[in-house]
TIZARO-780964 format. One record per residue: chain; x, y, z of N, C-alpha, C in turn; residue number from 1. Coordinates in steps of 0.02 Angstrom, whole numbers. Layout:
BEGIN
+---+--------+--------+--------+--------+--------+--------+--------+--------+--------+-----+
! c !    n_u !    n_v !    n_w !   ca_u !   ca_v !   ca_w !    c_u !    c_v !    c_w !   k !
+---+--------+--------+--------+--------+--------+--------+--------+--------+--------+-----+
! A !      X !      Y !      Z !      X !      Y !      Z !      X !      Y !      Z ! NUM !
...
+---+--------+--------+--------+--------+--------+--------+--------+--------+--------+-----+
//
This chain:
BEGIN
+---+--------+--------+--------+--------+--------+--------+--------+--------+--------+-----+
! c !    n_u !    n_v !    n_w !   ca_u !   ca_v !   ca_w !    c_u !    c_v !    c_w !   k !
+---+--------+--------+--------+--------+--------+--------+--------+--------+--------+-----+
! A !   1312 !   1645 !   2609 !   1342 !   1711 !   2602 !   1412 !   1704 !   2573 !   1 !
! A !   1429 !   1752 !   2493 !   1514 !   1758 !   2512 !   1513 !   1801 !   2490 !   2 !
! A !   1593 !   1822 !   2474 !   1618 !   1895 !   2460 !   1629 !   1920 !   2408 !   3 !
! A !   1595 !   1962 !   2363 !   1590 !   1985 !   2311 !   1628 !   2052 !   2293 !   4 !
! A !   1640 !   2065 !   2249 !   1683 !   2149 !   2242 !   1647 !   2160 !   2175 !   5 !
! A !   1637 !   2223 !   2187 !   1602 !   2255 !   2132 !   1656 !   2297 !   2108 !   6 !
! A !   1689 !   2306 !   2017 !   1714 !   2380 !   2012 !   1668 !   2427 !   1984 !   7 !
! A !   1684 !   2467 !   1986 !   1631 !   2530 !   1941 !   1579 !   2550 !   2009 !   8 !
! A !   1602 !   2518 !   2053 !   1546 !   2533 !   2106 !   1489 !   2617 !   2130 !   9 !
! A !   1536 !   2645 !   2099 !   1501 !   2725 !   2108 !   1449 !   2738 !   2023 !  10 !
! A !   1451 !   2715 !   2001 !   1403 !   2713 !   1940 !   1319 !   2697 !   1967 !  11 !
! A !   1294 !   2721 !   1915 !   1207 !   2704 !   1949 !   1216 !   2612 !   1940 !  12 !
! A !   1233 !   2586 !   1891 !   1227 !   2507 !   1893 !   1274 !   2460 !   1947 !  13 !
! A !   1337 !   2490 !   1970 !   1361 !   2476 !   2009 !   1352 !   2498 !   2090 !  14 !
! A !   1316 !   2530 !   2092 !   1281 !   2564 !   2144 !   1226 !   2494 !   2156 !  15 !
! A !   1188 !   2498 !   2124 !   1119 !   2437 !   2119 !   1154 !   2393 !   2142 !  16 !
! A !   1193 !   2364 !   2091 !   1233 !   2285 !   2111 !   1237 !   2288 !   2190 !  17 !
! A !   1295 !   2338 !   2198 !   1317 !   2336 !   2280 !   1256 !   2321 !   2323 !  18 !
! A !   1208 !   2359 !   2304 !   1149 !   2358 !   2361 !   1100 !   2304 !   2343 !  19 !
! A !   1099 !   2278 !   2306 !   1065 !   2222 !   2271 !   1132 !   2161 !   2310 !  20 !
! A !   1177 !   2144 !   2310 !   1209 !   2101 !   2351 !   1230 !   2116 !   2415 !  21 !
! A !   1212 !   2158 !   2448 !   1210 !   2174 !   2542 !   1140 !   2139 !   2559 !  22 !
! A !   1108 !   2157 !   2513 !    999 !   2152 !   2529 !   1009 !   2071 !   2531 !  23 !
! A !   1064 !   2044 !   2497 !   1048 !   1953 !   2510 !   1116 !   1926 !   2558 !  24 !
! A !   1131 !   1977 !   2606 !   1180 !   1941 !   2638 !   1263 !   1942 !   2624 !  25 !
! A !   1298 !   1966 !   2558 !   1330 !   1966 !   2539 !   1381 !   2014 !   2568 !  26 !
! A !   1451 !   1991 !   2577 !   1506 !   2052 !   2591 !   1526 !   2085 !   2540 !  27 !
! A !   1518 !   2130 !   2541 !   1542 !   2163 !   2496 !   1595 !   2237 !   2473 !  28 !
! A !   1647 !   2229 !   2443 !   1694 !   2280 !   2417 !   1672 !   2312 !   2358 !  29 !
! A !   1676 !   2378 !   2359 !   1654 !   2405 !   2338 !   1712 !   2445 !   2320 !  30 !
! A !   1724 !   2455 !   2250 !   1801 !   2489 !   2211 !   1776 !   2535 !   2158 !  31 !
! A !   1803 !   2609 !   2193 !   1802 !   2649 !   2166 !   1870 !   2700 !   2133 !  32 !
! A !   1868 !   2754 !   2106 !   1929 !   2775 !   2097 !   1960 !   2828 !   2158 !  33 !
! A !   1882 !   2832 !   2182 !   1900 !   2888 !   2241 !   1833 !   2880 !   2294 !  34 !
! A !   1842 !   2828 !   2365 !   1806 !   2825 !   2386 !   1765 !   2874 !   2446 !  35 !
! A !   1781 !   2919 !   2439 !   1762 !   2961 !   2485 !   1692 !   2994 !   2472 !  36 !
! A !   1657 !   2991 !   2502 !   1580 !   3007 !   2509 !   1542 !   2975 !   2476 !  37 !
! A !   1574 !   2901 !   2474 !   1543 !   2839 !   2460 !   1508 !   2798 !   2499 !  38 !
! A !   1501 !   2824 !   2571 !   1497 !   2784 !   2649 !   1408 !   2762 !   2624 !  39 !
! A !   1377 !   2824 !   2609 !   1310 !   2820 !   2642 !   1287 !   2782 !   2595 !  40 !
! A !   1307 !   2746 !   2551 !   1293 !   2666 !   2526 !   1278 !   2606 !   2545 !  41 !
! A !   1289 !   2623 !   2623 !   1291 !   2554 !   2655 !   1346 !   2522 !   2686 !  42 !
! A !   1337 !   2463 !   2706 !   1389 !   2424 !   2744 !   1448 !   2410 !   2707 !  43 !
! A !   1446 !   2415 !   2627 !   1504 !   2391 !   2588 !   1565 !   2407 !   2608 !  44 !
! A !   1622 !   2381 !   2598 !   1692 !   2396 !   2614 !   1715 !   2426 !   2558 !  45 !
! A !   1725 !   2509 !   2563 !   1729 !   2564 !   2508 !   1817 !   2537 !   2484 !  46 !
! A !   1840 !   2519 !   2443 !   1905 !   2546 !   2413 !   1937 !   2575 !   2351 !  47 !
! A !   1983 !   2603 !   2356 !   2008 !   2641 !   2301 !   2047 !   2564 !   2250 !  48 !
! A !   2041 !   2581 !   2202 !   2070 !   2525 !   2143 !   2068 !   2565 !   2069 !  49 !
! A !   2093 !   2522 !   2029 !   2100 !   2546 !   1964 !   2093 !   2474 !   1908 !  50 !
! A !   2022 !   2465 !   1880 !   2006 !   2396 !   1861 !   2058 !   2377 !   1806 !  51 !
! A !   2108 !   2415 !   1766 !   2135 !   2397 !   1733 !   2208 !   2386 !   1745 !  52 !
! A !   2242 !   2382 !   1814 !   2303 !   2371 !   1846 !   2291 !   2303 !   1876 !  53 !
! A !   2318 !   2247 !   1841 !   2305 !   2190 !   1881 !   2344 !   2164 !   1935 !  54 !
! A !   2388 !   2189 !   1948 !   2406 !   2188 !   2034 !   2330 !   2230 !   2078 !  55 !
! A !   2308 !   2294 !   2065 !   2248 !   2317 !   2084 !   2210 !   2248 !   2112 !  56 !
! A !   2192 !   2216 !   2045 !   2131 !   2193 !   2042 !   2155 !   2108 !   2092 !  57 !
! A !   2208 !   2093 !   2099 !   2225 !   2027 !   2129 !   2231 !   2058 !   2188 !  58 !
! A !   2258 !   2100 !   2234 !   2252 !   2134 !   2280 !   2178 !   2131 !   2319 !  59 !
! A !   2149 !   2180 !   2281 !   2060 !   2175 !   2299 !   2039 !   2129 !   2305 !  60 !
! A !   2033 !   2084 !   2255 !   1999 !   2034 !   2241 !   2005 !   1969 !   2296 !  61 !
! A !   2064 !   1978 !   2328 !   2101 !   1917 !   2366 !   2052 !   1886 !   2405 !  62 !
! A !   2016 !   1814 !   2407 !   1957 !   1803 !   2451 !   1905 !   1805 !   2446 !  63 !
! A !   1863 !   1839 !   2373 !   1828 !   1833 !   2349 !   1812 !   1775 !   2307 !  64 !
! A !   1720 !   1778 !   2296 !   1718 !   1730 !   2265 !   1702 !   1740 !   2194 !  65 !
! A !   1676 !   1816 !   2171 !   1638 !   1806 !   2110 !   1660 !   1911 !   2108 !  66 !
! A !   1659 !   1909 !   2050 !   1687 !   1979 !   2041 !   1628 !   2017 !   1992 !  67 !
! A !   1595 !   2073 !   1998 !   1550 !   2105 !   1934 !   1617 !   2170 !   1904 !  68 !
! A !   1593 !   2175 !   1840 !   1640 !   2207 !   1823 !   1578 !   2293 !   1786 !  69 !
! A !   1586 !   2325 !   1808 !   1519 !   2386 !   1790 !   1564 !   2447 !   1768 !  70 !
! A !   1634 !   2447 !   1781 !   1665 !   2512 !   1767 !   1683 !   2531 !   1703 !  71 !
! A !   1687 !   2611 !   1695 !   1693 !   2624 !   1651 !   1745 !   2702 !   1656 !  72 !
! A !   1804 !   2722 !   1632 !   1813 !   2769 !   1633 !   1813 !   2830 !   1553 !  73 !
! A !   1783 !   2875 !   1571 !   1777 !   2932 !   1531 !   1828 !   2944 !   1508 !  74 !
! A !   1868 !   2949 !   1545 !   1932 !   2991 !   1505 !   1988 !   2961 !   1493 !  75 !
! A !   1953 !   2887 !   1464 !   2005 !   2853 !   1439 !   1966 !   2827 !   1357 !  76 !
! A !   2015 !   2832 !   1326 !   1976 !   2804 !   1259 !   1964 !   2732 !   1278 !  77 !
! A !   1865 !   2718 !   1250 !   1854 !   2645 !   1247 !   1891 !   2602 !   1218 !  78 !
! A !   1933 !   2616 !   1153 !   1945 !   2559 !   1147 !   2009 !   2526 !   1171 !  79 !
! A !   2027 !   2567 !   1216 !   2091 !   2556 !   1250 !   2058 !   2521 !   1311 !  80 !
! A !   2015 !   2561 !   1367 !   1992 !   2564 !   1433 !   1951 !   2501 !   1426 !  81 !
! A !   1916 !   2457 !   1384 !   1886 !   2396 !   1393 !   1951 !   2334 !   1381 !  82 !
! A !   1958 !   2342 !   1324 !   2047 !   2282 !   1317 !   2053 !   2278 !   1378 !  83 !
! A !   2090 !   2334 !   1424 !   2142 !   2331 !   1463 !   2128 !   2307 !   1538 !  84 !
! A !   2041 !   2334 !   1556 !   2001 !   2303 !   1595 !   2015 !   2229 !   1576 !  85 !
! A !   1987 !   2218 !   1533 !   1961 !   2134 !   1533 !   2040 !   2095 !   1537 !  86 !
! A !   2080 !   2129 !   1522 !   2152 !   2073 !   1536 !   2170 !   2088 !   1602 !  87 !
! A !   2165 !   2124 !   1641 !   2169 !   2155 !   1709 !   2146 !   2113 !   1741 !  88 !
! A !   2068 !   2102 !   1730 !   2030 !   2051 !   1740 !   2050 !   1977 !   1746 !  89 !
! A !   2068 !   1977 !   1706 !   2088 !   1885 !   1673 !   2141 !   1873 !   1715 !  90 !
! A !   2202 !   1931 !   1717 !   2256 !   1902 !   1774 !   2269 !   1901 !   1826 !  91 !
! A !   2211 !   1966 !   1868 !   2201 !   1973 !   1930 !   2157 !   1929 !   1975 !  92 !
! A !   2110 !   1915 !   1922 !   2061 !   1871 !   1975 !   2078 !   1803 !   1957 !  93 !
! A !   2133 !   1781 !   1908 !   2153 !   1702 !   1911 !   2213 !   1719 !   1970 !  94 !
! A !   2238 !   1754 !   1985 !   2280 !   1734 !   2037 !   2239 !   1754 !   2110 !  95 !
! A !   2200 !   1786 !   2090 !   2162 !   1791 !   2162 !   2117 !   1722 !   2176 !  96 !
! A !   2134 !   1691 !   2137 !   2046 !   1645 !   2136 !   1982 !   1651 !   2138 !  97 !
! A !   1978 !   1688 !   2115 !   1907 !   1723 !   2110 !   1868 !   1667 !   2045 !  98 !
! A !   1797 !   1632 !   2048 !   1784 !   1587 !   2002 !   1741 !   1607 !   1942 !  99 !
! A !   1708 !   1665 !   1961 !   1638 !   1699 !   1945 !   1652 !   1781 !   1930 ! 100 !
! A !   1650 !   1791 !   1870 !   1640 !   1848 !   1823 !   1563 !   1848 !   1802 ! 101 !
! A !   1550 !   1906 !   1825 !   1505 !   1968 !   1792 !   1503 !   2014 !   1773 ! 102 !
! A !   1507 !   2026 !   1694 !   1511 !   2092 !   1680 !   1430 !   2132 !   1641 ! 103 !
! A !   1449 !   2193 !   1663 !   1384 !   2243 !   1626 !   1411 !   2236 !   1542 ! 104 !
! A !   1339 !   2239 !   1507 !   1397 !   2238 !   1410 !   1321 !   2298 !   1404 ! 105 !
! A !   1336 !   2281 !   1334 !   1274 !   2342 !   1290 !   1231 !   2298 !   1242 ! 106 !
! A !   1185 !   2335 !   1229 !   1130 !   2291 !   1202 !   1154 !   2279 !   1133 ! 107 !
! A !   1208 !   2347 !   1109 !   1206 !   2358 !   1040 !   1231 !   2277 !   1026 ! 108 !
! A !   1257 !   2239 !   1083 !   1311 !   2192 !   1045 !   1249 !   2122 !   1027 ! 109 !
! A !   1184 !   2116 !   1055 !   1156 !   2069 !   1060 !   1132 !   2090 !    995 ! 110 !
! A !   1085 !   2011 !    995 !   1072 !   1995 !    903 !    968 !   2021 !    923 ! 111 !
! A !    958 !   2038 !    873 !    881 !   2060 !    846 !    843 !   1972 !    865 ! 112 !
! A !    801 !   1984 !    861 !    759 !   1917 !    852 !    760 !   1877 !    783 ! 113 !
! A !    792 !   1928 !    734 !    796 !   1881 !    672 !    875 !   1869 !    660 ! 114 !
! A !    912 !   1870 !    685 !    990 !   1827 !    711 !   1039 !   1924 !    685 ! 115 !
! A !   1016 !   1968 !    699 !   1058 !   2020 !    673 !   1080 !   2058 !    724 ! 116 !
! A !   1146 !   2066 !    739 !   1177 !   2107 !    810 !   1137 !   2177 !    798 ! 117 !
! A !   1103 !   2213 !    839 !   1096 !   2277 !    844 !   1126 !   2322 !    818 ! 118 !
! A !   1202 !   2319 !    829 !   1260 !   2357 !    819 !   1276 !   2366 !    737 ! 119 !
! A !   1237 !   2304 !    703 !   1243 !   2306 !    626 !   1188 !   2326 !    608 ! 120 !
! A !   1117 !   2335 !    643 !   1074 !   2344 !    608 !   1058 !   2416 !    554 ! 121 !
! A !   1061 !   2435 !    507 !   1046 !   2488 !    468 !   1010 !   2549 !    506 ! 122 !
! A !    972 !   2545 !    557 !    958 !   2596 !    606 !   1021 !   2631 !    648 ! 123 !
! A !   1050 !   2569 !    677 !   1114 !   2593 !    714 !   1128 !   2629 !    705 ! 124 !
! A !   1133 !   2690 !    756 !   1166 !   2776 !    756 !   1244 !   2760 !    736 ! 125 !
! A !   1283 !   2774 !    710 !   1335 !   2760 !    679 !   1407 !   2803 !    715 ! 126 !
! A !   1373 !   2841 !    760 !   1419 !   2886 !    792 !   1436 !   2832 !    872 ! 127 !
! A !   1377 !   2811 !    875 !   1387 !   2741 !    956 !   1427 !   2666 !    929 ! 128 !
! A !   1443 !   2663 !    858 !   1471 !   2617 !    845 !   1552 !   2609 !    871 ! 129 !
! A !   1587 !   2658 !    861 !   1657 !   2631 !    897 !   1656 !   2618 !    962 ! 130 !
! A !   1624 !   2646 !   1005 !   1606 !   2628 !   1077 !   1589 !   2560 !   1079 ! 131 !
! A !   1516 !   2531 !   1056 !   1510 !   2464 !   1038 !   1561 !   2434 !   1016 ! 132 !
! A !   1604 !   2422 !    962 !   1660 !   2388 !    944 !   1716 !   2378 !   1019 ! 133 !
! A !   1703 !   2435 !   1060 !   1774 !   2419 !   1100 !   1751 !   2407 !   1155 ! 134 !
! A !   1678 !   2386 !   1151 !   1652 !   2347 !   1232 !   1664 !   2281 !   1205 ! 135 !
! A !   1637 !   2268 !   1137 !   1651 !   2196 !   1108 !   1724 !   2188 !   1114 ! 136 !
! A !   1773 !   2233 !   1088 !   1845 !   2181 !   1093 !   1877 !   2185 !   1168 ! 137 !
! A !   1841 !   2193 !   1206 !   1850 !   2188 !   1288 !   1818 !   2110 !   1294 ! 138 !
! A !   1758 !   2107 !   1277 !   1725 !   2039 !   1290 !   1759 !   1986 !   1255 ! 139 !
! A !   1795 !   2015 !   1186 !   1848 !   1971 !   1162 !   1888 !   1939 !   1188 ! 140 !
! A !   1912 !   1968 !   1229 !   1982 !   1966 !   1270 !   1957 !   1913 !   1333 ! 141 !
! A !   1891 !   1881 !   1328 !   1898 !   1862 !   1393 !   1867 !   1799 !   1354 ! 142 !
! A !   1837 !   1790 !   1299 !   1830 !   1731 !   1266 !   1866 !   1683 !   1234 ! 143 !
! A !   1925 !   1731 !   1236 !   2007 !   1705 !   1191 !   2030 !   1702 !   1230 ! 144 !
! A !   2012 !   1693 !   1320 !   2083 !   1682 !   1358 !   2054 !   1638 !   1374 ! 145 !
! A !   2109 !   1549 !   1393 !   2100 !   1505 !   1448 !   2096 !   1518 !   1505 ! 146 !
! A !   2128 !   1583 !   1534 !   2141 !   1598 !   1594 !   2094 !   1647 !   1633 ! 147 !
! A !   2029 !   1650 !   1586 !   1985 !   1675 !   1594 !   1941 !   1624 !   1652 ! 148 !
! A !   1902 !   1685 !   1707 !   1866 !   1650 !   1765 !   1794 !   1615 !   1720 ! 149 !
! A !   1756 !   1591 !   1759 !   1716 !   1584 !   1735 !   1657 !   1647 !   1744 ! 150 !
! A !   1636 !   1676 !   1650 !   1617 !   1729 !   1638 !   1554 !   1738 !   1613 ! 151 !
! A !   1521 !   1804 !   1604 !   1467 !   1804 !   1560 !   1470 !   1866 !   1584 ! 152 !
! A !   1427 !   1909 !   1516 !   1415 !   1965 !   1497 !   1330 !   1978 !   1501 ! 153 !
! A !   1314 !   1995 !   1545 !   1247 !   2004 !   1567 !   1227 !   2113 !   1548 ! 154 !
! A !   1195 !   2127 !   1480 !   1171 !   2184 !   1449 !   1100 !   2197 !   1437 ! 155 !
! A !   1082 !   2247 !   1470 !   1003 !   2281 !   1462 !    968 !   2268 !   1385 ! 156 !
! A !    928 !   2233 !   1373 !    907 !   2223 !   1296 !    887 !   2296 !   1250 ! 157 !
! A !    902 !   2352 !   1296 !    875 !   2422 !   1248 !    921 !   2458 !   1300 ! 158 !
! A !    903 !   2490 !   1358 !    918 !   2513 !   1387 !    895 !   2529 !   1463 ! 159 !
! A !    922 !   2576 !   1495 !    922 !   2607 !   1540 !    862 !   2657 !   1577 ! 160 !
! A !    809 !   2637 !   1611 !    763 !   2672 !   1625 !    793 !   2717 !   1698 ! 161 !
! A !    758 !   2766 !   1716 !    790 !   2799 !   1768 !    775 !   2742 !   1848 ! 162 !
! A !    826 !   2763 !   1887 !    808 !   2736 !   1939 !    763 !   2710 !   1983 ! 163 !
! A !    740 !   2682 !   2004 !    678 !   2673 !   2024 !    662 !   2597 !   2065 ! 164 !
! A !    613 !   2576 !   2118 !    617 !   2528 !   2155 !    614 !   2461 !   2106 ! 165 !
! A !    634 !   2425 !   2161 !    648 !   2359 !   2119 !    582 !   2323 !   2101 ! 166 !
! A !    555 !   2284 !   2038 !    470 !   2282 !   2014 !    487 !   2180 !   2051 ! 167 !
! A !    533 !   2166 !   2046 !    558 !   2094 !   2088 !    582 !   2069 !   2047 ! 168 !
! A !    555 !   2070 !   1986 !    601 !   2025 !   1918 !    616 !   2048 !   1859 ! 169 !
! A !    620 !   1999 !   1803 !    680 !   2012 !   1737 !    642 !   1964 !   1688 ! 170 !
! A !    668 !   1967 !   1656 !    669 !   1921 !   1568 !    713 !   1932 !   1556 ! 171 !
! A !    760 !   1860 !   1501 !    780 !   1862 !   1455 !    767 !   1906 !   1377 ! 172 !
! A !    822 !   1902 !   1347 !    763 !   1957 !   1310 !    849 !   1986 !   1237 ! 173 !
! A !    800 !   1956 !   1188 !    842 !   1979 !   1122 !    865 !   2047 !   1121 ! 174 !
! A !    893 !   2092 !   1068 !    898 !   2159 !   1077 !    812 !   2191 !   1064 ! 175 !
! A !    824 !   2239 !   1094 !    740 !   2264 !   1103 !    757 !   2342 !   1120 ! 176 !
! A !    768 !   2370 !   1068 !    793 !   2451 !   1080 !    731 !   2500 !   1128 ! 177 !
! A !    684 !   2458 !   1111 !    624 !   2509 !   1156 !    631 !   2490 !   1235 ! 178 !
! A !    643 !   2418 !   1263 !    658 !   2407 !   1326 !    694 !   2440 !   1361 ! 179 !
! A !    679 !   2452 !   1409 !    696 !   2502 !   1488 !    698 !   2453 !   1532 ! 180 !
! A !    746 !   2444 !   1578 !    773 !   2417 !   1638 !    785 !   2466 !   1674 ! 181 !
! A !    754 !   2459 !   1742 !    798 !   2495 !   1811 !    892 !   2462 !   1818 ! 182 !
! A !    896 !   2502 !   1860 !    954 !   2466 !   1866 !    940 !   2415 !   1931 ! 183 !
! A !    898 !   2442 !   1981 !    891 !   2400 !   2012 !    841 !   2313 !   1990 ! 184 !
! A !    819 !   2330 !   1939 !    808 !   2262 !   1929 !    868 !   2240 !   1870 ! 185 !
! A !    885 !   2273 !   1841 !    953 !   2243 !   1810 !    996 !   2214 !   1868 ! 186 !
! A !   1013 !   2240 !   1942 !   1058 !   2189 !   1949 !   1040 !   2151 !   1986 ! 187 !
! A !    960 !   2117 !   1970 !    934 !   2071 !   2023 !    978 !   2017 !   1975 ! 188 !
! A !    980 !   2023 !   1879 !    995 !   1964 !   1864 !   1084 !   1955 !   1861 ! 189 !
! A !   1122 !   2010 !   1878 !   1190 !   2025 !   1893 !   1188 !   1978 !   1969 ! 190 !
! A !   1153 !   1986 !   2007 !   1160 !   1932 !   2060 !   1129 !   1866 !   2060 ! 191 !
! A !   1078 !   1859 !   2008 !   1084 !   1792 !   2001 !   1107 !   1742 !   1976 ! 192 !
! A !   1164 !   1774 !   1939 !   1206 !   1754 !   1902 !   1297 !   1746 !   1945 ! 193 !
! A !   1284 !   1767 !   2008 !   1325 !   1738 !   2057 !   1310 !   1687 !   2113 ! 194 !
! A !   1223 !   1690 !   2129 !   1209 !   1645 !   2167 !   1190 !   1602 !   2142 ! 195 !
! A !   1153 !   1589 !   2072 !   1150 !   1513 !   2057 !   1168 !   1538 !   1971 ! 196 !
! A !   1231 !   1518 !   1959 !   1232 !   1530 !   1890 !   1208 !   1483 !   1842 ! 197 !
! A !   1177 !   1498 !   1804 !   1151 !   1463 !   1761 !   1185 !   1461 !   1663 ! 198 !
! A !   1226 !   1531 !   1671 !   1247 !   1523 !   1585 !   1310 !   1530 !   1604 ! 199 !
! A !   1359 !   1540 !   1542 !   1415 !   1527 !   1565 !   1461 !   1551 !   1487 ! 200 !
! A !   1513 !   1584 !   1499 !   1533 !   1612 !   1430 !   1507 !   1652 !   1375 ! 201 !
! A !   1443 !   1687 !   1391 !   1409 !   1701 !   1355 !   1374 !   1768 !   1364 ! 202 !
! A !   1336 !   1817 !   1315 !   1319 !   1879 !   1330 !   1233 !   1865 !   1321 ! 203 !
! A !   1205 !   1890 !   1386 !   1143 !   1872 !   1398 !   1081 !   1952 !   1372 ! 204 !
! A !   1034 !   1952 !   1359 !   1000 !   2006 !   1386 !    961 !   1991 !   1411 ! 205 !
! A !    954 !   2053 !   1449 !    893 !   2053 !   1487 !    827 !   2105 !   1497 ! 206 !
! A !    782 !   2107 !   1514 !    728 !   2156 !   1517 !    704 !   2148 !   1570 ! 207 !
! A !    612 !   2212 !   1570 !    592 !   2227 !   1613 !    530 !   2145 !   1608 ! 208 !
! A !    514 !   2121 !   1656 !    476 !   2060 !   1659 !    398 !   2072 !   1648 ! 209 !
! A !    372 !   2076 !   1597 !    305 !   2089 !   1589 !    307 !   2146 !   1506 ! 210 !
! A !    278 !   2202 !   1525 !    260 !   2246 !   1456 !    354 !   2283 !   1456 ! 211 !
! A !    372 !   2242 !   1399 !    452 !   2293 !   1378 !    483 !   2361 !   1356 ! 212 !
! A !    412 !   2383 !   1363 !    421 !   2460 !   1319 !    408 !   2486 !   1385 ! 213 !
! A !    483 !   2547 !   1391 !    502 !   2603 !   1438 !    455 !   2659 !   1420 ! 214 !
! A !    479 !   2698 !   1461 !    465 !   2785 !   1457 !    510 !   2830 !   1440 ! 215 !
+---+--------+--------+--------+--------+--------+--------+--------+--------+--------+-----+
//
C-alpha cells in the first residue's frame, strides 16, 4: 500500500483513478478546486489545491509516493493551464519527493500505425488542434526538465466511452480514433503504471482489451 494524490480528482477520469486506487488498498488524496460534496466518493482524503501553484502541489503532495495528474481547468486558456501545470508539477513534487508521475494526455498526440501523430493527420478536425498543441507543450515541459519525477503520459487511443463497470483489462494501442475506453478501465492502466511501472518518459496508449470499436 502507499499514498497516492490524484489532481483533477472531480473529473469522470479522476474520479475512476481515485476509486480504481482505494479498490487496491491505496491512500488516497484527492484535490479538487472545491471539495465539498465530494465525500460520497469514498474513503479518499478530499482537498482543496490548485495543480498549477507549486507550493499547492509540494504541500499536498508531502509523503506521497506517486502523483496522477487528470486536471484540467476550463476557464483557463490551454495553452497557458497545461505549461503551468506541468512546471507546478516538476517543482512541487521534486521537493515533495514524490517519484512517480502519471499523467492523462490525448490520443490526438499519439502516432497512427503508420508512424503519423493523429494531430497531423489530414482528417484532424482543425478546430481541436490548438488544444492538442498545448497538452503537448505541457508534456514538453516535463521531457525538457531534469527535475522532472519519474513520468509518463498514459492517453485513451480514440477516446472516451461513457461510464460504465470495469471489463478487468486494457491494451496498448496506436492512435485508433474509433476506440472507446471506460474510464474505469482507463485507470486500471493509470494504476498500473504506479504499482508496477513498466515505461518510463514516454506517452503510452491505451484501449479497450479485445474488439476496439466503441459505441
Amino acid at each position: 500500500m502507499s499514498e497516492v494524490i490524484v489532481f483533477g480528482a472531480g473529473g469522470r477520469i479522476g474520479r475512476a483513478a481515485v476509486g480504481e486506487a482505494s479498490r487496491r488498498g491505496h491512500r488516497v488524496t484527492a484535490v479538487v478546486r472545491d471539495p465539498d460534496g465530494q465525500r460520497e466518493l469514498g474513503a479518499a482524503r478530499w482537498r482543496s489545491g490548485d495543480v498549477t501553484d507549486p507550493d499547492a502541489v509540494a504541500r499536498l503532495a508531502a509523503g506521497h509516493s506517486a502523483a496522477i495528474h487528470a486536471a484540467y481547468d476550463a476557464g483557463s486558456p490551454a495553452d497557458v493551464f497545461f505549461q503551468a501545470a506541468a512546471r507546478a508539477l516538476v517543482n512541487g513534487l521534486a521537493r515533495a519527493g514524490v517519484g512517480r508521475l502519471v499523467v492523462v494526455g490525448l490520443a490526438a498526440l499519439l502516432e497512427t500505425p503508420d508512424g503519423t501523430r493523429l494531430l497531423d493527420a489530414p482528417t484532424f478536425p482543425p478546430q481541436y488542434r490548438p488544444f492538442a498543441l498545448a497538452h503537448a507543450a505541457g508534456a514538453a515541459v516535463l521531457r525538457d526538465s531534469p527535475a522532472a519525477p519519474d513520468w509518463i503520459v498514459v492517453s485513451p487511443a480514440g477516446d472516451f466511452a461513457p461510464d460504465g463497470p470495469r471489463s478487468g483489462g486494457y491494451r496498448l494501442s496506436p492512435a485508433d480514433p474509433d476506440a472507446r475506453i471506460t474510464p474505469e478501465d482507463f485507470a486500471l492502466a493509470l494504476l498500473d503504471e504506479i504499482d508496477t511501472p513498466r515505461h518510463h518518459r514516454v506517452q503510452l496508449g491505451v484501449a479497450p482489451r479485445g474488439n476496439s470499436r466503441g459505441n
